[in-house]
N, C-alpha and C positions, 0 to 999 in steps of 0.2 A: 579180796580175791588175789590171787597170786598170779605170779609172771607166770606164761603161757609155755613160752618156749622159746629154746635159742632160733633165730630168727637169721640171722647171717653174720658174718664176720669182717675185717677190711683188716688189710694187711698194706701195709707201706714197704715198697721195693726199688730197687737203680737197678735191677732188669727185669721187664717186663718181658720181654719176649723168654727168659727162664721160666715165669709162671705160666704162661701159652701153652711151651710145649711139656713142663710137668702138669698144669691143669688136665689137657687134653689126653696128652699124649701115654699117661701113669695114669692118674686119675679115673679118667675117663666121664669129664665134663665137657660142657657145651662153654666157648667163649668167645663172649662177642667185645669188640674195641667200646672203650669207655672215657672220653677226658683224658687222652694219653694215659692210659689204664689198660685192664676189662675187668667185666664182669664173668663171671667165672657160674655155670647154670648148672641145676640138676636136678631140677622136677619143673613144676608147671609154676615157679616163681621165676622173674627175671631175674632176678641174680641168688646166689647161697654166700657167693666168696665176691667182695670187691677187691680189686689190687692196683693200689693208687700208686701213680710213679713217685718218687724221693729219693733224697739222697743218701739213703741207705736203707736193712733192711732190717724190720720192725714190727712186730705184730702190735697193730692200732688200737684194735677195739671190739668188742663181741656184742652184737646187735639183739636184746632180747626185748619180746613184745605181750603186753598185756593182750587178754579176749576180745577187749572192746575199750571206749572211752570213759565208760563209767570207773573199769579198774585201774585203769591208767592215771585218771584224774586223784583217785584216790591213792593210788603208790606215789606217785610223787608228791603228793600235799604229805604223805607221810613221811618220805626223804627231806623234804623241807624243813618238817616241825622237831625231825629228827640233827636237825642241822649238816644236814649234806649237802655239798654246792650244788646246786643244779643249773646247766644253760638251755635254754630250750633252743632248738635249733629253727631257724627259720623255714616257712614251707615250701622254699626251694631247696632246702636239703632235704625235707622230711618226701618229697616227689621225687628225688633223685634215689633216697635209701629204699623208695614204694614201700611207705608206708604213711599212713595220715599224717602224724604227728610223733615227736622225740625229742627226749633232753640226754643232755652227755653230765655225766658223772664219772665217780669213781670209787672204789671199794676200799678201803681202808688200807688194803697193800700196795694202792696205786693203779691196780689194774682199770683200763678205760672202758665203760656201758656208754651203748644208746640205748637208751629203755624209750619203746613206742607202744603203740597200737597202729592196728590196720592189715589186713591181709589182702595185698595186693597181687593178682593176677594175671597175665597179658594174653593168654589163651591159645599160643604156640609151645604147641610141642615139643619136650625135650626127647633129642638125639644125640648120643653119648658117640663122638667120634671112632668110639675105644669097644664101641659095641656094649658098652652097661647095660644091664636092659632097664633097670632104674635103681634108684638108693630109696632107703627105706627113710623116710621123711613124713611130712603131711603133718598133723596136728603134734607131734613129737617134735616138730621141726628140725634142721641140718643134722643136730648129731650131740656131740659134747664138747666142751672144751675144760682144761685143767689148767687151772692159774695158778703163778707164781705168791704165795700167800707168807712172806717172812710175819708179817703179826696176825696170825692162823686163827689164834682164837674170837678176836675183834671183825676180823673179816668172815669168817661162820656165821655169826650175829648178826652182822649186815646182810648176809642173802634170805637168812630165816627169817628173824625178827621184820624187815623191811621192805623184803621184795618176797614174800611169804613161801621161800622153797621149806621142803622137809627135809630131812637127815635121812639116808639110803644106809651107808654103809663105813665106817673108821677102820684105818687101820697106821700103822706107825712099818716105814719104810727101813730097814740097816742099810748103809748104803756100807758102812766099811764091817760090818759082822765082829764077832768077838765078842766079850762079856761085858765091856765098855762102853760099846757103843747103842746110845740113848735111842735112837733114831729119830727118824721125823714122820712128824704127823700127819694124815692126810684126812679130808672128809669127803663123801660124794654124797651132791646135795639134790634132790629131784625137785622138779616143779608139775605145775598142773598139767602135767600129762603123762602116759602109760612108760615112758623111756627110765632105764633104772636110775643115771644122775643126767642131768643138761651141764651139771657144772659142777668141777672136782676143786679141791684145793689143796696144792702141798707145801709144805713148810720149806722150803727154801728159791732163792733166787736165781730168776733163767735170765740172762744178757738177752735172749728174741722176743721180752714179753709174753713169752706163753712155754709150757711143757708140753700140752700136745693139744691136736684137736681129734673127735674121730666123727668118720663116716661110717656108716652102715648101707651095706647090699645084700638082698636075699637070700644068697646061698655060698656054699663052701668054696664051689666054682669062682664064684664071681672073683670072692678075695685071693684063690688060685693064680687066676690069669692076671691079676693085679699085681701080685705079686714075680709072675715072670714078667711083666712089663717095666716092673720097677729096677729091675736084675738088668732087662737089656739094657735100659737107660743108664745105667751104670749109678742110679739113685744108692746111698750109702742107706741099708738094711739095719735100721738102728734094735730091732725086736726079733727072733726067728718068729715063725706061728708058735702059737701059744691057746690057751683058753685061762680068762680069768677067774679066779673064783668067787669075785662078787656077784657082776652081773654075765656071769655065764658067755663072753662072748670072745669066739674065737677069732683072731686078729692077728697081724702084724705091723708093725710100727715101720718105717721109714722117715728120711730127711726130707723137709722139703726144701725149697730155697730160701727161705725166709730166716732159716736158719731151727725151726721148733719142728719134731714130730707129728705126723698124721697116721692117728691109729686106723688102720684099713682093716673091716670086721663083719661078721653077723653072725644071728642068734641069740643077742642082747635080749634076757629077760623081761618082761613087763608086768612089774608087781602090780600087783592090785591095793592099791593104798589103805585099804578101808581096814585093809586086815595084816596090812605089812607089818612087820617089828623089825625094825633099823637092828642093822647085824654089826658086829665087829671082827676083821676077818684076820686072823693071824697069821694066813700067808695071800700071795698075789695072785697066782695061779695055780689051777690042777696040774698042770704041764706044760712043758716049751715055757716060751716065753726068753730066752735066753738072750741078753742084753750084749751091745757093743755100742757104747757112747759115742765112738770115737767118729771119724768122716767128716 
């Protein structure tokens, strides 16, 4: 059985109170103090985002979690006999992450997993400072994230072949245009749930550990006011709105402090597996979408 879903994220940072008030304040999550940290909320899970203090800033690791212990047990006797390091974390980490149990690895580009089971719930209400009225989450889990993948092909293999995601959608990026240029490759990879990828990968290397992550909210509105909150903040506007043409969803990108984009969006399709046929998409978007790296 394959991994469930992105489950949550931890990000390493030397200002905490930067993530507070862009959690909060942009966002529009719930955050409570954590181990000179916080936790960073947005449904009926204690945390989505942890943000651990350090001496710099770094995206740590993406939290995905098998259905139960049976497929757990079985994904990682697989990562073993496949020869992937595995640690299993002790069950005072695995109660601080709220979930049963987890081991930390890694994917062949380097990027960091906790791969667990357990869906843990504390049964307090989330309240979106910012007025969200919620993010589209639940059995889809947080949202997506897009990793840095310089050995593209080797690392595909690993989330298929091993942690059993499927192939959504390819496509190959120009980042300088011309007749020259090769581009790079990208895959978005879905798991056992209705969301189009949990986890993208593209062919070149980010300094933040991560190219972006995204969330999902209901409606056009919601990415609206998000977007003027991201503007007063004076947050650096790394995407105008846009709609993509894989998975249909309208979005905007911004900086967060970590130093990686967070695609702010909704409308995300949800294929139907049984009958999908993995597309290859020769451009990015229907519209918008217009880029400024810089900030």
């Amino acid at each position: 059985m394959a991994i469930r879903s992105l489950a949550y994220v931890v990000v390493d940072t030397a200002d905490v109170e930067a993530w507070r008030a862009y959690g909060e304040q942009v966002l529009g999550m719930q955050a409570t103090d954590h181990e000179g940290g916080l936790r960073l909320r947005m449904d009926e899970r204690p945390f989505r985002m942890l943000i651990r203090q350090s001496d710099g800033e770094r995206f740590h690791a993406a939290g995905l979690v098998y259905p139960d212990k049976a497929a757990f047990d079985r994904g990682i006797a697989g990562l073993v006999d496949a020869g992937v390091a595995v640690e299993a974390a002790s069950a005072e980490e695995a109660k601080d992450r709220h979930v049963v149990e987890f081991v930390r690895c890694a994917d062949p580009s380097g990027n960091r997993l906790e791969i667990g089971w357990g869906r843990v719930v504390d049964g307090a209400p989330f309240v979106s400072p910012a007025g969200v009225p919620a993010f589209v989450t639940g059995e889809m889990g947080m949202g997506h994230v897009v990793f840095p993948a310089t050995k593209l092909a080797e690392t595909r293999a690993f989330y298929i072949d091993l942690l059993g995601f499927g192939d959504t959608d390819e496509m190959r990026v120009y980042m300088q245009g011309g007749p020259d240029d090769p581009g790079l490759g990208m895959h978005f990879l879905h798991c056992d749930n209705p969301r189009h990828h949990s986890v993208a990968l593209a062919e070149f290397p980010v300094p933040s550990g991560l190219v972006h992550m995204m969330l999902e909210v209901p409606g056009l509105d919601d990415v609206g006011r998000a977007l003027d909150r991201a503007k007063a903040a004076n947050v650096h506007i790394s995407s105008s709105l846009g709609k993509h043409m894989n998975d249909k969803m309208v979005s905007f990108y911004m900086r967060s402090p970590g130093g990686f984009d967070i695609e702010y969006g909704f409308g995300g399709i949800q294929p139907d597996w049984d009958s999908f046929t993995p597309t290859i998409s020769i451009k990015e978007d229907e519209w918008g979408h217009q880029w400024d790296f810089g900030g």
